[in-house]
ZAMARGU-4260 file (C-alpha; in steps of 0.2 Angstrom, whole numbers, plus 5000, padded with zeros to 4 digits):
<rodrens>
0) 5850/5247/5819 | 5831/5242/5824 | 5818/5248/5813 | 5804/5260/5820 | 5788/5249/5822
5) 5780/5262/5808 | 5794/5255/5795 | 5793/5236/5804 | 5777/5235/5799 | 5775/5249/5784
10) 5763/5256/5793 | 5757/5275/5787 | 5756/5282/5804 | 5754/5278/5823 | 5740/5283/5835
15) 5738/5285/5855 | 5733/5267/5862 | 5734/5269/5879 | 5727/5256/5891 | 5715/5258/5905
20) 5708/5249/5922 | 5687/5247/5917 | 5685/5252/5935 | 5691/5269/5931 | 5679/5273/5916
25) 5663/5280/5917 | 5649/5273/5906 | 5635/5287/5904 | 5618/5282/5910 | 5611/5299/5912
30) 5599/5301/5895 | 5601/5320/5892 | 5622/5316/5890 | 5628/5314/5870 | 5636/5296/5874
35) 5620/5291/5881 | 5615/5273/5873 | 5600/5262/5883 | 5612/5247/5879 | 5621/5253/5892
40) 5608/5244/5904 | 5610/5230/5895 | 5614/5212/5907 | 5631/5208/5905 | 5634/5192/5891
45) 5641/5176/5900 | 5650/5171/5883 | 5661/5188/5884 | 5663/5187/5902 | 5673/5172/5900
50) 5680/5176/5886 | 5688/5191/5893 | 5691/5181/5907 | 5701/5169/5896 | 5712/5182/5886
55) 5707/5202/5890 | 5699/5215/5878 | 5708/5212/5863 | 5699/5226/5851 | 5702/5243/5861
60) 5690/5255/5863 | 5686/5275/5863 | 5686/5285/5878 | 5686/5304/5879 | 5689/5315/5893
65) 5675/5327/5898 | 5681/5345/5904 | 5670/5350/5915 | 5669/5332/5926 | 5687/5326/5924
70) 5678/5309/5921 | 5686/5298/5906 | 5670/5291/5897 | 5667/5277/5886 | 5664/5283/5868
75) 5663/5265/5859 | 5664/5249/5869 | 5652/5249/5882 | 5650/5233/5883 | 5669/5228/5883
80) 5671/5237/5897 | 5656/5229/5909 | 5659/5212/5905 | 5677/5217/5909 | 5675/5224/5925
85) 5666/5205/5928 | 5679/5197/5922 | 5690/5205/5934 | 5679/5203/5950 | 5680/5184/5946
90) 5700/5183/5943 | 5701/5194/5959 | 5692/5181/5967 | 5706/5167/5961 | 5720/5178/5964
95) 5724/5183/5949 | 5727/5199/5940 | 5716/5209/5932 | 5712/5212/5913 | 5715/5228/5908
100) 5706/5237/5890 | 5717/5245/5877 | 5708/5262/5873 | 5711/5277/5861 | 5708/5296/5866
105) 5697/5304/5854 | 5699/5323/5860 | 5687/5337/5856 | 5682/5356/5857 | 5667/5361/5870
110) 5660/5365/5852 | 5661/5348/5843 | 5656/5337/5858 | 5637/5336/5855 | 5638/5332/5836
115) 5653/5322/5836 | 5651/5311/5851 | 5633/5304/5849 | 5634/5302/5828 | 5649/5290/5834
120) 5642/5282/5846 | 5625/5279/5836 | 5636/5275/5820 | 5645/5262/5831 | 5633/5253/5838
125) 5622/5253/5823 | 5631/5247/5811 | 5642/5234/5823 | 5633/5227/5835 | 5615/5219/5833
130) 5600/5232/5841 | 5581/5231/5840 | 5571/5242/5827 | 5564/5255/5843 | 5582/5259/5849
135) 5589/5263/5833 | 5570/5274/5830 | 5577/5282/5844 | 5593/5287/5843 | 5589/5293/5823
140) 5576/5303/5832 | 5592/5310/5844 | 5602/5313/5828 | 5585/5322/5818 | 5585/5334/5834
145) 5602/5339/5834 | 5600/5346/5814 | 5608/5332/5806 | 5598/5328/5788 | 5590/5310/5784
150) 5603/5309/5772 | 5617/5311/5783 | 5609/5300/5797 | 5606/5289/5783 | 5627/5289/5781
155) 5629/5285/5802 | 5619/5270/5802 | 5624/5262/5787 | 5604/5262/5777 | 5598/5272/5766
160) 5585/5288/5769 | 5571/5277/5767 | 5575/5265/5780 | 5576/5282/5792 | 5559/5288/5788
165) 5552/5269/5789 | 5560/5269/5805 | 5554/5285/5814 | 5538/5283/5810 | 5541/5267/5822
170) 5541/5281/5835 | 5522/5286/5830 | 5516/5270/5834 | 5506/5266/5852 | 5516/5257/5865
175) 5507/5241/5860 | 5513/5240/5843 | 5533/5247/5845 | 5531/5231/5858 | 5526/5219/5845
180) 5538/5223/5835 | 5555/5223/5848 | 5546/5204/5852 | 5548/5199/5833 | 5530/5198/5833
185) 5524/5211/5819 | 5538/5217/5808 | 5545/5235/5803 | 5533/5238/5787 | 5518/5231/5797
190) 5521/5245/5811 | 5524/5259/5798 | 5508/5254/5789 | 5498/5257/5806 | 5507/5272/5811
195) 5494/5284/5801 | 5479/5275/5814 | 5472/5282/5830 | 5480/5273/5843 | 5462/5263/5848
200) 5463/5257/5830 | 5483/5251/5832 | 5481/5244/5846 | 5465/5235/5839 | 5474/5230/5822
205) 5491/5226/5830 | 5481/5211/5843 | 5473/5207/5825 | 5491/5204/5819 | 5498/5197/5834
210) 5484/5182/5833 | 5482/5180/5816 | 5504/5174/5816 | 5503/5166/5831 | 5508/5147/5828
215) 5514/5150/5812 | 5530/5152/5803 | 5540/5159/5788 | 5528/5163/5772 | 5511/5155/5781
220) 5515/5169/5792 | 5520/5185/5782 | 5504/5181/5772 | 5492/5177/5787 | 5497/5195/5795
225) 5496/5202/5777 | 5479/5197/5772 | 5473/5209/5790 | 5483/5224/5784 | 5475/5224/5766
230) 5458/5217/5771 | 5445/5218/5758 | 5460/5230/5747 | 5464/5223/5730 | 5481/5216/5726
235) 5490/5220/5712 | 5494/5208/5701 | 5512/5202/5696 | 5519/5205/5679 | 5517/5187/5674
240) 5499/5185/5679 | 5496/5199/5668 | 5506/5192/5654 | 5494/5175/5656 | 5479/5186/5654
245) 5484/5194/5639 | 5486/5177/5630 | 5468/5175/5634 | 5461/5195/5630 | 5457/5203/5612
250) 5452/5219/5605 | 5454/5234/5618 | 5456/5226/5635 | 5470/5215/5626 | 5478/5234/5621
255) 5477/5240/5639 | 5486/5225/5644 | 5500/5225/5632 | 5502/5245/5638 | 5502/5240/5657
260) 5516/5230/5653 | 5526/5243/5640 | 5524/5231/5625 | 5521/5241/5610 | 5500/5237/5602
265) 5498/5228/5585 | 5500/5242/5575 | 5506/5256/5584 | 5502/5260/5602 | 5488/5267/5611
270) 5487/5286/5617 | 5489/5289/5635 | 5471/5295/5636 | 5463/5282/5626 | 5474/5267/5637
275) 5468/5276/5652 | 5450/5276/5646 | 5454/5257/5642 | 5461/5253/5658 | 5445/5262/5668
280) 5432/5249/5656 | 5442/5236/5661 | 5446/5238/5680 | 5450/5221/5684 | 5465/5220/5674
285) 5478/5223/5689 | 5466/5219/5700 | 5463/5200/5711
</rodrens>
């Protein structure tokens, strides 16, 4: 007698793949609506086109019905299902039939809809597919409003709660510099560092930075756009420039060196006080 497919493969359980025509799924382009993602305006990628083309949607999709429409939305696959629907207008063209997209029914409560829908579609696309900084600012943003914690946004896009804060302060930033930095201009840190400015002074600083990286590459870069966000500031110095200077230093700045660095004194080591009173006559310890 045939084995079940669950025992066939020893599988723990089976879900609802269904398959579906692209043409008759709705992709949300309205902004206010939980499934609304920007990417969705995206232009279609030639390389899936044809690789759809070549042998249909092979990892299925999401889709939910929505109650009050009837409309069976895309949850997760957007972009499957455009460059599908291309795929098929060119075999329709040729005479062929069409490609249809395997697709699992997530269904809801009117009550779990908001929360539910938009965390999975933020969570998806975050964490597989390639975004720019200014989108995924944005859709944090979407996930702050809706009550979720920093912590648990932090869970749906796959960073940690630093990486959140960095990334809606991008959201404070003038027009100029969240453009800058969704051209690869200025990075992520470089934005968040201009945040706390007027916008006259970012977009000031951010034309600054933009000419000061322009022709070069790599570290010559990162240190060319460093040296106009610190200006005249001091830089700290590293633990092994410190180290070099203590082989060079006696008496009391020797002392507040060695405590800088958490190596015990000749002798015993120095109070707390009396190192901070040594560290203030000798300012230039951690100092260029």
């Amino acid at each position: 007698m045939a084995k079940n497919s669950i025992d066939a493969y020893g599988a723990k359980g089976k879900g609802n793949l269904l398959t579906f025509d692209p043409d008759d799924l709705v992709l949300v382009a309205e902004e206010s609506h939980p499934l609304y993602d920007s990417r969705v305006h995206l232009p279609l990628d030639e390389n899936m086109v044809r690789n759809i083309d070549y042998q249909g949607v092979l990892v299925p999709i999401e889709v939910t019905k929505n109650p009050e429409t009837g409309d069976i939305e895309v949850v997760t696959g957007r972009q499957r299902v455009k460059n599908c629907r291309e795929a098929n207008r060119r075999r329709r063209e040729r005479g062929e039939e069409i490609r249809f997209i395997p697709g699992f029914v997530r269904r809801l409560g009117m009550g779990e809809r908001l929360l539910v829908l938009s965390a999975a579609t933020a969570s998806e696309n975050a964490i597989r597919q390639q975004e720019t900084p200014i989108s995924r600012a944005e859709k944090m943003a979407k996930q702050l409003s809706l009550g979720r914690s920093e912590a648990d946004i932090a869970i749906l896009f796959g960073v940690k709660p630093q990486t959140v804060r960095d990334s809606l302060k991008l959201l404070e930033c003038c027009a100029a510099v969240q453009n800058a930095v969704e051209g690869g201009q200025i990075n992520v840190s470089h934005a968040k560092q201009l945040a706390s400015l007027s916008p006259a002074e970012q977009r000031a600083k951010v034309a600054e930075l933009i000419d000061a990286g322009a022709g070069a590459t790599g570290h010559a870069r990162s240190r060319a756009q460093r040296a106009v966000i610190e200006g005249d500031k001091p830089r700290m110095k590293t633990r092994k420039q410190i180290a070099e200077e203590l082989d060079n230093s006696v008496g009391e700045r020797a002392m507040a060196l060695r405590w800088v660095l958490g190596l015990p004194a000749d002798g015993s080591l120095p109070g707390l006080a009396s190192a901070k009173r040594a560290i203030s006559d000798f300012d230039a310890q951690v100092t260029a």
